[in-house]
Structure formats: structure tokens, C-alpha cells
CHARMM-style PDB file with segment names, atoms N, HN, CA, C and O in Angstrom:
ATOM      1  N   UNK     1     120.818 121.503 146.614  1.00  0.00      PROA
ATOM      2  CA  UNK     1     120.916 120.065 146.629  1.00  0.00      PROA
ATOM      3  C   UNK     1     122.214 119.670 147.344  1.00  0.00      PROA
ATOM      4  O   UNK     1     123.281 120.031 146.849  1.00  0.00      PROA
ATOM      5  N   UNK     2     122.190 118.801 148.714  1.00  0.00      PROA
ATOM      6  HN  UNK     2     121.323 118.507 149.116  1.00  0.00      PROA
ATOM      7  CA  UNK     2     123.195 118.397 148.976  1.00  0.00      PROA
ATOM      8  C   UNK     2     123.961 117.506 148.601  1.00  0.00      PROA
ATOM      9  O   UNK     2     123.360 116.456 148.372  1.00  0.00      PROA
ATOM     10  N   UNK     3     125.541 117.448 148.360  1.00  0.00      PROA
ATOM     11  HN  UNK     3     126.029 118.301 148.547  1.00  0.00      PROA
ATOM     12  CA  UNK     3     126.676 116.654 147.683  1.00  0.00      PROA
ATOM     13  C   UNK     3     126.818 115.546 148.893  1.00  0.00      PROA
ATOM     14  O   UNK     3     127.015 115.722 150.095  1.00  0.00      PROA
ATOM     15  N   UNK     4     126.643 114.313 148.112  1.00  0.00      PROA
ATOM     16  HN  UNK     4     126.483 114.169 147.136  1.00  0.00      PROA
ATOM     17  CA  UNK     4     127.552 113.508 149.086  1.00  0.00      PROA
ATOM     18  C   UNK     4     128.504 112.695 148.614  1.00  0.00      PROA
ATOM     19  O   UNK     4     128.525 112.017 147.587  1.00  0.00      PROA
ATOM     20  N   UNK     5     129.439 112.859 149.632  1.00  0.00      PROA
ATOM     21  HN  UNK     5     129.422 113.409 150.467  1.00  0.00      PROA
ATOM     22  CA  UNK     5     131.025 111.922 148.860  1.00  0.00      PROA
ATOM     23  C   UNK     5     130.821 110.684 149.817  1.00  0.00      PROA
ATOM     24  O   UNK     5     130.469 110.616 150.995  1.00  0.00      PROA
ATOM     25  N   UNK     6     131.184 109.686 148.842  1.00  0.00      PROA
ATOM     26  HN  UNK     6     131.469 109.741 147.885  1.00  0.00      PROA
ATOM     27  CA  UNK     6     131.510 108.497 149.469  1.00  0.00      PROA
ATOM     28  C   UNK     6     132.859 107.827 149.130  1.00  0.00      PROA
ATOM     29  O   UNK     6     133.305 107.464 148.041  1.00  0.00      PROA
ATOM     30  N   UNK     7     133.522 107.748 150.710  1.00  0.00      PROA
ATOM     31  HN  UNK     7     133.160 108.042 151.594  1.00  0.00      PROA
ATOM     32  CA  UNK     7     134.333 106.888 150.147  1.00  0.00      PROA
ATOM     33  C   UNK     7     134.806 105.869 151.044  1.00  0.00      PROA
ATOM     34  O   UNK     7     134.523 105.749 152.236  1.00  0.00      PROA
ATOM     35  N   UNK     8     135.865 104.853 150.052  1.00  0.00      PROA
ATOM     36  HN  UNK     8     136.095 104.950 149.084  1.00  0.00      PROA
ATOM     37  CA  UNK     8     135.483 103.519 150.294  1.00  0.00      PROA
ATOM     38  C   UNK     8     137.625 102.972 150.708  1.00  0.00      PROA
ATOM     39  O   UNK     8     138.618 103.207 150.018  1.00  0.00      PROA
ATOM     40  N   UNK     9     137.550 102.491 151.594  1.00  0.00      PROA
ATOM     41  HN  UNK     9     136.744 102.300 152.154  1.00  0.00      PROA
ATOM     42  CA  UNK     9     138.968 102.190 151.650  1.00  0.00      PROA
ATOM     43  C   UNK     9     139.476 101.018 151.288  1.00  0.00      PROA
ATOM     44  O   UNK     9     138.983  99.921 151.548  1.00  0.00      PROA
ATOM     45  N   UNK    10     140.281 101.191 150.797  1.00  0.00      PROA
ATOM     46  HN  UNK    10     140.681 102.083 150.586  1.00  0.00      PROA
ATOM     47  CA  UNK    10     141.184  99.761 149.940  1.00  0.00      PROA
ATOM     48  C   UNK    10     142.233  99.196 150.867  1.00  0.00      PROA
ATOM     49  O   UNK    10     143.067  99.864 151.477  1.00  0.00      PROA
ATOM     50  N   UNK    11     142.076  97.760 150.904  1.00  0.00      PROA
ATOM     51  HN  UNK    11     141.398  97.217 150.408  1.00  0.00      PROA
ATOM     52  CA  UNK    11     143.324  96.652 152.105  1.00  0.00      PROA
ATOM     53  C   UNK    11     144.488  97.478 151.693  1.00  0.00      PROA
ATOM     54  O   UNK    11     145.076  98.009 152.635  1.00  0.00      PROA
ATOM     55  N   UNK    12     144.999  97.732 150.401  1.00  0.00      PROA
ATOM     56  HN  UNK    12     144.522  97.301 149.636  1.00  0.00      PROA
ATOM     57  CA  UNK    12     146.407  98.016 149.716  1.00  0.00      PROA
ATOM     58  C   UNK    12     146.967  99.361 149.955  1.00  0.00      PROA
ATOM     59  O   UNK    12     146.347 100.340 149.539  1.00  0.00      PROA
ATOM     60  N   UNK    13     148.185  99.511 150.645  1.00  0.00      PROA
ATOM     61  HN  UNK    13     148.688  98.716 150.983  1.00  0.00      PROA
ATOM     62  CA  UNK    13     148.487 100.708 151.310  1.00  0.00      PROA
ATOM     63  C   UNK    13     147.505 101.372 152.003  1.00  0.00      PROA
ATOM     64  O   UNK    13     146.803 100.887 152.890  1.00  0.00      PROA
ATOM     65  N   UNK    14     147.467 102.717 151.492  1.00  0.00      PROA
ATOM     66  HN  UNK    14     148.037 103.111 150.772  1.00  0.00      PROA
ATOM     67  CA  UNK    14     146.426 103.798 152.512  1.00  0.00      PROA
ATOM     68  C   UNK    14     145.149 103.596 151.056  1.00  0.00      PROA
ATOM     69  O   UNK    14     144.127 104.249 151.270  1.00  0.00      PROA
ATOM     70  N   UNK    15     145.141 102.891 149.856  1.00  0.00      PROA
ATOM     71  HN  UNK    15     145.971 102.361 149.682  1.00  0.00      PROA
ATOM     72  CA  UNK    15     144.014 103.530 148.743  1.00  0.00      PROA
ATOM     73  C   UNK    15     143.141 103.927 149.219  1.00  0.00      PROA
ATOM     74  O   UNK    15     143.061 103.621 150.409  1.00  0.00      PROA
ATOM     75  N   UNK    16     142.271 104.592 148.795  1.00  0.00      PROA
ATOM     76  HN  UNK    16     142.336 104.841 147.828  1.00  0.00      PROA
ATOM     77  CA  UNK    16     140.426 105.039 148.910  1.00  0.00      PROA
ATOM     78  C   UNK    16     140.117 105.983 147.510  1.00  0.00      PROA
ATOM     79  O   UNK    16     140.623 106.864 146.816  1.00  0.00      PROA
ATOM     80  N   UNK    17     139.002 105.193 147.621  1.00  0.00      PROA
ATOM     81  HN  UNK    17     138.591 104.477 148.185  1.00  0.00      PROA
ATOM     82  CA  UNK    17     138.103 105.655 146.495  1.00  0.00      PROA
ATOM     83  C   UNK    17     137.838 106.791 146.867  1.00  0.00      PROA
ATOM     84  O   UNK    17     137.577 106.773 148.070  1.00  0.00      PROA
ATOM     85  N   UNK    18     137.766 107.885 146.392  1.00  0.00      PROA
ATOM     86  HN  UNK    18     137.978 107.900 145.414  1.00  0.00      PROA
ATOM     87  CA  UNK    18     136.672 108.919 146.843  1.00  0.00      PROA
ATOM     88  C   UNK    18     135.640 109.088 145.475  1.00  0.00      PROA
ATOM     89  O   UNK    18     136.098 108.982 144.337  1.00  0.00      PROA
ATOM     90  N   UNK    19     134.193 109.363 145.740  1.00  0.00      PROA
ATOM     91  HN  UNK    19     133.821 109.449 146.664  1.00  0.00      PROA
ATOM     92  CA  UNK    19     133.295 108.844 144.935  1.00  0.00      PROA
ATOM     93  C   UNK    19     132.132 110.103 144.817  1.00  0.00      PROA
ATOM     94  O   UNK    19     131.977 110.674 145.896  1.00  0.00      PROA
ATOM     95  N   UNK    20     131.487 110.509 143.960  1.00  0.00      PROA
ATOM     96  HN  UNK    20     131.613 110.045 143.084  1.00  0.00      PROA
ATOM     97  CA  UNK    20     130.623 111.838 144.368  1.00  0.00      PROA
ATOM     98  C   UNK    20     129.224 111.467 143.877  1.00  0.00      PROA
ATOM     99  O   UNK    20     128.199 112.144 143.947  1.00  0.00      PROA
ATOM    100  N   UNK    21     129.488 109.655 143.116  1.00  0.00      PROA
ATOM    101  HN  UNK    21     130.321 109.105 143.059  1.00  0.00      PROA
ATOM    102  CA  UNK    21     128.491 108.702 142.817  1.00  0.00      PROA
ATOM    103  C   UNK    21     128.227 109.405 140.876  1.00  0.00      PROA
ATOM    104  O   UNK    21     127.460 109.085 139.968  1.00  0.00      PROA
ATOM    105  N   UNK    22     128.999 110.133 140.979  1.00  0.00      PROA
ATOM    106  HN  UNK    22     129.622 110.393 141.717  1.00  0.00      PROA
ATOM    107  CA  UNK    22     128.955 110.570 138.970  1.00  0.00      PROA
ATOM    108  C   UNK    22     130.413 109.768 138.770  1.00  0.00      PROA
ATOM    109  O   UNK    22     130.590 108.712 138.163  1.00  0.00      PROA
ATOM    110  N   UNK    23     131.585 110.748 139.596  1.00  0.00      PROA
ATOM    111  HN  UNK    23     131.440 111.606 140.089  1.00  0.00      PROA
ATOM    112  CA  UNK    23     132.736 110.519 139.681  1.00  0.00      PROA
ATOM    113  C   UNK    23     133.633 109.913 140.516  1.00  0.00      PROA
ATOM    114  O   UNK    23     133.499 110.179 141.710  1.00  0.00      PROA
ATOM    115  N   UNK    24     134.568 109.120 140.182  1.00  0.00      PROA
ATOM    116  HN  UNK    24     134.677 108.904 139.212  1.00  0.00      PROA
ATOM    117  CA  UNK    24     135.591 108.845 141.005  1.00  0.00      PROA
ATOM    118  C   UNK    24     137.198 109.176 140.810  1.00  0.00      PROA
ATOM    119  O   UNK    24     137.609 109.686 139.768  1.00  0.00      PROA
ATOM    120  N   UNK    25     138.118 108.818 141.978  1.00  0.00      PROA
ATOM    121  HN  UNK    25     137.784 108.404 142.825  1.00  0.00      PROA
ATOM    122  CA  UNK    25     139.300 109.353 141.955  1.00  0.00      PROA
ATOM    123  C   UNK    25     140.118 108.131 143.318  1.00  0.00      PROA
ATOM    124  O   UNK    25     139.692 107.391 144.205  1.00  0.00      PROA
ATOM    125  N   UNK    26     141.390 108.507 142.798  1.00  0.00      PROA
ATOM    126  HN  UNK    26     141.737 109.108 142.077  1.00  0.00      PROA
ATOM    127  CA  UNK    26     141.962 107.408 143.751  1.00  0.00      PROA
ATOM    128  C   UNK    26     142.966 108.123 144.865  1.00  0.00      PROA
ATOM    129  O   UNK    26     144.000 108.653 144.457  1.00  0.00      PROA
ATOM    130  N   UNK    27     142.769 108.126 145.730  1.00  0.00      PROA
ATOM    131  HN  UNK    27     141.930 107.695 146.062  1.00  0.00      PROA
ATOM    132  CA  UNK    27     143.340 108.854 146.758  1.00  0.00      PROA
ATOM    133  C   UNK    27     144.382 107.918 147.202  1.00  0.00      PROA
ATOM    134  O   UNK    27     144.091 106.768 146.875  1.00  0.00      PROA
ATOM    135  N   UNK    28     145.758 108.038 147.984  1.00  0.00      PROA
ATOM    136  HN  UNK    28     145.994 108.973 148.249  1.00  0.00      PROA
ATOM    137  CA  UNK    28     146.496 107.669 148.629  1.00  0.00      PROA
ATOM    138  C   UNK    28     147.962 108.625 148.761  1.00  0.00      PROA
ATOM    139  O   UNK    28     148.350 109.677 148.255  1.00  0.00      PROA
ATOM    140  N   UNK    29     148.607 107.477 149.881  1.00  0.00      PROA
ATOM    141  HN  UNK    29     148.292 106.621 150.292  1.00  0.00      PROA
ATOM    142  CA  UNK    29     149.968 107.944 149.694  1.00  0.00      PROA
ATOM    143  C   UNK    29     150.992 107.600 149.735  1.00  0.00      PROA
ATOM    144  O   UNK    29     151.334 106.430 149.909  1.00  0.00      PROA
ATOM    145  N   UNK    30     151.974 108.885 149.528  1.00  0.00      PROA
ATOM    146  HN  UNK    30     151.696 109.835 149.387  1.00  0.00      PROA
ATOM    147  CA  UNK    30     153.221 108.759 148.730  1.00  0.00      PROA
ATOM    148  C   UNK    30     153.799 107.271 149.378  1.00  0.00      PROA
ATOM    149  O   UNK    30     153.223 106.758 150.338  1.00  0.00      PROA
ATOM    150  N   UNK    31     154.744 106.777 148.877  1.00  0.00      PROA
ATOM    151  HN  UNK    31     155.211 107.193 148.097  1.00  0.00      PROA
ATOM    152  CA  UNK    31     155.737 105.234 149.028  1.00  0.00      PROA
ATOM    153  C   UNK    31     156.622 106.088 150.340  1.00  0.00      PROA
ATOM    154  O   UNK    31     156.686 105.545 151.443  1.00  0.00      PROA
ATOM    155  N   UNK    32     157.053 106.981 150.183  1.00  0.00      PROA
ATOM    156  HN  UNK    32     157.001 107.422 149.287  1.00  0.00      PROA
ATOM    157  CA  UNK    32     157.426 107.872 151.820  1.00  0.00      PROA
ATOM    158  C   UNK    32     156.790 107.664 153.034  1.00  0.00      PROA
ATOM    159  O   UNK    32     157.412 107.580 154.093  1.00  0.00      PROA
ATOM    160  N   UNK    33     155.245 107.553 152.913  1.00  0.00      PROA
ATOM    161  HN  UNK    33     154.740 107.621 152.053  1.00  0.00      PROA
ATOM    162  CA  UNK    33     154.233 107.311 153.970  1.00  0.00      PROA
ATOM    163  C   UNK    33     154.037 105.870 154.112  1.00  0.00      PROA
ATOM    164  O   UNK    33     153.242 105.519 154.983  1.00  0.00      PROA
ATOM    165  N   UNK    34     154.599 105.005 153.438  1.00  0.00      PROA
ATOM    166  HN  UNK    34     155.245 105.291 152.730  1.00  0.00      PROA
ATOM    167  CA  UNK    34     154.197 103.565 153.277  1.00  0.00      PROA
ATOM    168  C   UNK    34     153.049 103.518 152.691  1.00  0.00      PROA
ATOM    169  O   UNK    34     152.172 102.845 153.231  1.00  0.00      PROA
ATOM    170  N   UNK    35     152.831 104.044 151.751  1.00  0.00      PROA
ATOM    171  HN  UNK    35     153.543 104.591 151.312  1.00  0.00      PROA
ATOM    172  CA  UNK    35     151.098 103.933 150.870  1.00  0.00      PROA
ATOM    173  C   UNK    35     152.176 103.424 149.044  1.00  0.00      PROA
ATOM    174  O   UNK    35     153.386 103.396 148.824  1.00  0.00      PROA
ATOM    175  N   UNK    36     151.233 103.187 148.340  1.00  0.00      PROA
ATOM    176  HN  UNK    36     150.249 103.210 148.518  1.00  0.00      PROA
ATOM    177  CA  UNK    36     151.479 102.823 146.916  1.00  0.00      PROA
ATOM    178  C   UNK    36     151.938 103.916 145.955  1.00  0.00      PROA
ATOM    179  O   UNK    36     152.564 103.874 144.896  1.00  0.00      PROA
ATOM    180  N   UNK    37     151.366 105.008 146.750  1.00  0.00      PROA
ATOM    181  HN  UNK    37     150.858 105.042 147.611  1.00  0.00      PROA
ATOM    182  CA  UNK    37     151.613 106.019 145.161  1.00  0.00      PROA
ATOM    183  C   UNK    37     151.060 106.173 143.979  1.00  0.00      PROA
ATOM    184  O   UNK    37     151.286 106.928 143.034  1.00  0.00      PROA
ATOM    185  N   UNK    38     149.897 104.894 144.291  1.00  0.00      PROA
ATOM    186  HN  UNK    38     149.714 104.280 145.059  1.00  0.00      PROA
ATOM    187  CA  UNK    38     149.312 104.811 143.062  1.00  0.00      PROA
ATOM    188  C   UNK    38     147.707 105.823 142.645  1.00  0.00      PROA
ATOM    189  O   UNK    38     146.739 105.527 141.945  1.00  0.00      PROA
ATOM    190  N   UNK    39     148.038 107.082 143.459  1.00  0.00      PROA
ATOM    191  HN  UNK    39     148.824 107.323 144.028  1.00  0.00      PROA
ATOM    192  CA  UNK    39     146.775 107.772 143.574  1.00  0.00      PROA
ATOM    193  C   UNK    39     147.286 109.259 143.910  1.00  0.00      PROA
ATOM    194  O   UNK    39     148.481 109.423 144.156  1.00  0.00      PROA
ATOM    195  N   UNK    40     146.523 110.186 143.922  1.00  0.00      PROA
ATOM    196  HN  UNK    40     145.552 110.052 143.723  1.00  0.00      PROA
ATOM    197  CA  UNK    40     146.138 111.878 144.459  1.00  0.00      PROA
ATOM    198  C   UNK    40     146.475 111.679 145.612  1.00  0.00      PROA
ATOM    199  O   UNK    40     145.807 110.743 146.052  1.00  0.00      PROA
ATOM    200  N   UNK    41     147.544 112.277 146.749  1.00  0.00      PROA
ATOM    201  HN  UNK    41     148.087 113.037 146.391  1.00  0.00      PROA
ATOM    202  CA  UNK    41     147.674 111.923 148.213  1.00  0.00      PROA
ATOM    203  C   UNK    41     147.309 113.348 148.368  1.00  0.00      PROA
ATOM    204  O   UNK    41     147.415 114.309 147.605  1.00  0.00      PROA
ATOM    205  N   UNK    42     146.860 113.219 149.542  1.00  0.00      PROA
ATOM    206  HN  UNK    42     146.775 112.439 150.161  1.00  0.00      PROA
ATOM    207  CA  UNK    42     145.817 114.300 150.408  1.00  0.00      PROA
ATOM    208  C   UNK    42     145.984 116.005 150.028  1.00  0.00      PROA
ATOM    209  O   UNK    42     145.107 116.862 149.916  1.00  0.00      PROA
ATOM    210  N   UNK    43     147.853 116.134 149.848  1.00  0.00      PROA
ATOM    211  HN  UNK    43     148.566 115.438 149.939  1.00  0.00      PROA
ATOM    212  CA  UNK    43     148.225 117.545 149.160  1.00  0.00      PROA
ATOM    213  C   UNK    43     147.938 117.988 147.801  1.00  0.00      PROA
ATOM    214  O   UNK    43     147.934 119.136 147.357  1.00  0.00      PROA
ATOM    215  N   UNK    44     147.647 116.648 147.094  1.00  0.00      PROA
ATOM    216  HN  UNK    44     147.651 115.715 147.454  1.00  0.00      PROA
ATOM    217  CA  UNK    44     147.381 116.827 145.606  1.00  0.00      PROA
ATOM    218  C   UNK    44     146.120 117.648 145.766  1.00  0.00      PROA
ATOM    219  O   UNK    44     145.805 118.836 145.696  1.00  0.00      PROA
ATOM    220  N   UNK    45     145.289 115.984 146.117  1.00  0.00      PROA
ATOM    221  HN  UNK    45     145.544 115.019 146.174  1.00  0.00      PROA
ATOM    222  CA  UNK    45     143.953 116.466 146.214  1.00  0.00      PROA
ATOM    223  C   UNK    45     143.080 118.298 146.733  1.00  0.00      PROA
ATOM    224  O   UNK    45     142.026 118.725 146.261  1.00  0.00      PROA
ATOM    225  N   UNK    46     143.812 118.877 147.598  1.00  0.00      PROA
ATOM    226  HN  UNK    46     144.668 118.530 147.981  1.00  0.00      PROA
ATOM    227  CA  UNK    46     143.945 120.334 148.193  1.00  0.00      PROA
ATOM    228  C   UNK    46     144.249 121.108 146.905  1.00  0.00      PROA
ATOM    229  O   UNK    46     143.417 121.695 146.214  1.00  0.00      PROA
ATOM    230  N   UNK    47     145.497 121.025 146.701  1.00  0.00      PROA
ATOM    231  HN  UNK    47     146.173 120.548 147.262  1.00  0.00      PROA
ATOM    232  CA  UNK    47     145.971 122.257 145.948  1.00  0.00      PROA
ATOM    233  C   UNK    47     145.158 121.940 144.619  1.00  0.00      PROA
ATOM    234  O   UNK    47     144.867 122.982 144.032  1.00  0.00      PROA
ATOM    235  N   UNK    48     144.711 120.784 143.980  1.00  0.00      PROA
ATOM    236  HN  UNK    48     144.948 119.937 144.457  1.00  0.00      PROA
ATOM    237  CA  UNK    48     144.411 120.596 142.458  1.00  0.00      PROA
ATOM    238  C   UNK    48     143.104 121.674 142.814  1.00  0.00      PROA
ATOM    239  O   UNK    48     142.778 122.549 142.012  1.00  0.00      PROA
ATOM    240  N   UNK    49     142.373 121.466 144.207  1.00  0.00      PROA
ATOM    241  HN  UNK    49     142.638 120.755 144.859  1.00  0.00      PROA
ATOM    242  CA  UNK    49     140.795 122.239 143.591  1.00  0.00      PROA
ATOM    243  C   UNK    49     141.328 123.293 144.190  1.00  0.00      PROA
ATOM    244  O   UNK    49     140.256 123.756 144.581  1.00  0.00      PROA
ATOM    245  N   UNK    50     142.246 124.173 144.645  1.00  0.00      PROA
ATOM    246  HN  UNK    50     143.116 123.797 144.328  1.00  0.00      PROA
ATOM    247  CA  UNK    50     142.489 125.593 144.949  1.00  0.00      PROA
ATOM    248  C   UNK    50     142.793 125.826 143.757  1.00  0.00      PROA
ATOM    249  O   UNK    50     142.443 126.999 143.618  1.00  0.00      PROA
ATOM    250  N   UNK    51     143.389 125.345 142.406  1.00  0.00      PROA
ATOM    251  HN  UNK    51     143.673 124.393 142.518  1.00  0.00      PROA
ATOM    252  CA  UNK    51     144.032 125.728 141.518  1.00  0.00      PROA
ATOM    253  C   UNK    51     142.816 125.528 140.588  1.00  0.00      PROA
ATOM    254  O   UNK    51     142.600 126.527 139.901  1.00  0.00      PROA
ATOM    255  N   UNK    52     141.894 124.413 140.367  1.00  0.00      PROA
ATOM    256  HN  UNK    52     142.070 123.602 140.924  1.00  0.00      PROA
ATOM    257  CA  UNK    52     140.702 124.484 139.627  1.00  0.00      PROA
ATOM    258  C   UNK    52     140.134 125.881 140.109  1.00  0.00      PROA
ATOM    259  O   UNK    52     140.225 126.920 139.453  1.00  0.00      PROA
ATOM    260  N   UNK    53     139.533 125.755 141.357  1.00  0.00      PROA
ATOM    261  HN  UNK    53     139.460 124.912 141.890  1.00  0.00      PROA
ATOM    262  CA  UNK    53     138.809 127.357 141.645  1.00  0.00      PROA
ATOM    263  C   UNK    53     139.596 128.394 141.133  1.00  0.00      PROA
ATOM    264  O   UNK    53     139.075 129.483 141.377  1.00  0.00      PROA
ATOM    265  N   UNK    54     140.452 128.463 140.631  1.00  0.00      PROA
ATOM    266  HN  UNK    54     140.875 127.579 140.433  1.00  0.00      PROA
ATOM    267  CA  UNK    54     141.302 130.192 140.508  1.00  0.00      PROA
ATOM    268  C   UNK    54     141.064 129.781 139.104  1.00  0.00      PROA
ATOM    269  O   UNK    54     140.154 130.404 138.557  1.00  0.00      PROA
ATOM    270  N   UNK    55     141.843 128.608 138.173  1.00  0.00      PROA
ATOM    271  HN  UNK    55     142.582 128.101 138.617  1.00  0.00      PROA
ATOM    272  CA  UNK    55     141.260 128.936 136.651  1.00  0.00      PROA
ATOM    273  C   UNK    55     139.811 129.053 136.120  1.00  0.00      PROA
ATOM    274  O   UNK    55     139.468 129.644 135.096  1.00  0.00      PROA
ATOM    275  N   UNK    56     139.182 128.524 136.814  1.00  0.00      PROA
ATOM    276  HN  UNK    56     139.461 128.043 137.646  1.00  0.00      PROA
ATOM    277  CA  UNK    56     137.444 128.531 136.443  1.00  0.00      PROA
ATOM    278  C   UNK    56     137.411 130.103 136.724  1.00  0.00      PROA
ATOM    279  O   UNK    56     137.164 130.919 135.836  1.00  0.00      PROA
ATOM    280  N   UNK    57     137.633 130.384 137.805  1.00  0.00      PROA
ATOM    281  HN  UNK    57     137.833 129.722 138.527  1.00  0.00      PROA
ATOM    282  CA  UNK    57     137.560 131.867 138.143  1.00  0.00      PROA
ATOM    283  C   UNK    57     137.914 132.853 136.860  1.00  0.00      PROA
ATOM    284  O   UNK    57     137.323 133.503 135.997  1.00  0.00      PROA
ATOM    285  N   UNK    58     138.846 132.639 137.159  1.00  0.00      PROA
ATOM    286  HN  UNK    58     139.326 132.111 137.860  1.00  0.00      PROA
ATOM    287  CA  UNK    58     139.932 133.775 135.532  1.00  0.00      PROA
ATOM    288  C   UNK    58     139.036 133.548 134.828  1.00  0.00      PROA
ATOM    289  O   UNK    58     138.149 134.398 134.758  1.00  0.00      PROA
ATOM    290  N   UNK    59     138.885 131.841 133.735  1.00  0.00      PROA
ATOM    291  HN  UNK    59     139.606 131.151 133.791  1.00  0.00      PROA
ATOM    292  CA  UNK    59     137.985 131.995 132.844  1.00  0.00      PROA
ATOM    293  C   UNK    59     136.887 132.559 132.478  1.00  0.00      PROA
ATOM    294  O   UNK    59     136.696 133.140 131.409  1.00  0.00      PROA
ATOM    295  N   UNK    60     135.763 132.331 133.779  1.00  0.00      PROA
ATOM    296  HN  UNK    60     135.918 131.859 134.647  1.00  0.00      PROA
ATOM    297  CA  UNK    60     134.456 132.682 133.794  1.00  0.00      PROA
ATOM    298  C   UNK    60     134.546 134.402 133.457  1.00  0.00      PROA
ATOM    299  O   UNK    60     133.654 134.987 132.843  1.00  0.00      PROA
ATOM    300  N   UNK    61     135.624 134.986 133.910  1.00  0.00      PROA
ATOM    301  HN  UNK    61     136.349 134.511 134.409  1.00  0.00      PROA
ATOM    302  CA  UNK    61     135.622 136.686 134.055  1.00  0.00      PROA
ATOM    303  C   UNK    61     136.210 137.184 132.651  1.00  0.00      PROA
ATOM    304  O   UNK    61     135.932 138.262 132.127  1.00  0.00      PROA
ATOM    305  N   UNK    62     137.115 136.160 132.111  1.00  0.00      PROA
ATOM    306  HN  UNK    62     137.341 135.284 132.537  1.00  0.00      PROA
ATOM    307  CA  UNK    62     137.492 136.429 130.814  1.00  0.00      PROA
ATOM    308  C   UNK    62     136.800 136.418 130.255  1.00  0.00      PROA
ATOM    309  O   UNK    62     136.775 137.357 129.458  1.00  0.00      PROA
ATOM    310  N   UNK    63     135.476 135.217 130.158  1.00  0.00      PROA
ATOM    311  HN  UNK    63     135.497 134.455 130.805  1.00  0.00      PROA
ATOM    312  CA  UNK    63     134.497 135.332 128.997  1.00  0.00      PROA
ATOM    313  C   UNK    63     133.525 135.985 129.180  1.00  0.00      PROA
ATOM    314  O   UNK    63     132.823 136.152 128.183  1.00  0.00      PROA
ATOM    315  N   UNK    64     133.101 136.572 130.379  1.00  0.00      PROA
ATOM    316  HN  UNK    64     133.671 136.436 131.189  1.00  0.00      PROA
ATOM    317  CA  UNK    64     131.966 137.750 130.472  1.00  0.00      PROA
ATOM    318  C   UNK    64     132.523 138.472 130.150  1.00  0.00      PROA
ATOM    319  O   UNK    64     131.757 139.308 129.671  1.00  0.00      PROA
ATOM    320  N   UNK    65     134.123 138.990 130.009  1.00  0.00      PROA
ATOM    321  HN  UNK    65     134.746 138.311 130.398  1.00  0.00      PROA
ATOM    322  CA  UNK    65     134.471 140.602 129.985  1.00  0.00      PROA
ATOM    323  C   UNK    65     134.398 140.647 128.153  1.00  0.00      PROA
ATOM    324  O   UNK    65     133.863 141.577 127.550  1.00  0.00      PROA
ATOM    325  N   UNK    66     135.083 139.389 127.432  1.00  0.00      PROA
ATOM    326  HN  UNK    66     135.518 138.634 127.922  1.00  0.00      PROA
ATOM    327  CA  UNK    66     135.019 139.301 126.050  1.00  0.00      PROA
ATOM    328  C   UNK    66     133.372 139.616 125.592  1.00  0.00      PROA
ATOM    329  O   UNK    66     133.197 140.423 124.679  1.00  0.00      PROA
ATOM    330  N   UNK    67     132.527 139.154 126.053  1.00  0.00      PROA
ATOM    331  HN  UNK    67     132.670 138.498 126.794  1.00  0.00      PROA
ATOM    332  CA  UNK    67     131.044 139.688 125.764  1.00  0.00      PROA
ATOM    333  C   UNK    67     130.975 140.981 125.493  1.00  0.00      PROA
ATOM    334  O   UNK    67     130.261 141.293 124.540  1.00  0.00      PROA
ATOM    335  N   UNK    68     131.480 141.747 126.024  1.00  0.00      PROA
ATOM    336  HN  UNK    68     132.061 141.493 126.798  1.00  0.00      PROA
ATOM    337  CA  UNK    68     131.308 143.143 126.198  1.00  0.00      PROA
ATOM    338  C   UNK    68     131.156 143.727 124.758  1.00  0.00      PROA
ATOM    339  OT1 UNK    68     130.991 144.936 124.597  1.00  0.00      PROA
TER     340      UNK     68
END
């Protein structure tokens, strides 16, 4: 099944919605870039799901190996 993201840009600084139509999240950036700050700016957004993928990872292997 293909994912589609939608997203939607806000007048105020850089905002945007990003949307997966279950979930949303507020993207922008830092007051450095002239954006609000009031959101995930583009590096967050990167490293948070490199760092989700590695704990889901660990977990998933921890709890098959505890099965044992």
C-alpha cells in the first residue's frame, strides 16, 4: 500500500504541516534561519526517524531473543 504525505505550507515563517492523513507534525525553522521555531526543522525531523529505526530495531530483537 502506498504512503502519501501531504503537506501544507503556513504564511508564518517557513511552518508546514507535514500530514500522513492519520498523523500530523509541524515542521519549520530555527529563529537562526528566520523561521519561528515553533516546529521539528528539517535536522530534527532526519535524525528523530534514524534514531526511531535503531530503537524499534534493538527492541524488536530484544523481544524475539527474550522468547527464546
Amino acid at each position: 500500500m502506498p504512503i502519501t504525505i501531504k503537506v501544507k505550507n503556513l504564511p508564518t515563517g517557513y511552518q508546514t504541516i507535514i500530514s500522513n492523513g492519520r498523523y500530523s507534525l509541524i515542521g519549520e525553522e530555527p529563529t537562526s534561519s528566520k523561521g519561528t521555531d515553533l516546529g521539528f526543522s528539517p535536522t530534527d525531523l532526519i535524525l528523530s526517524g534514524i534514531v526511531m529505526c535503531k530503537i524499534v530495531s534493538v527492541r524488536f530483537i530484544a523481544r524475539r531473543n527474550s522468547c527464546r
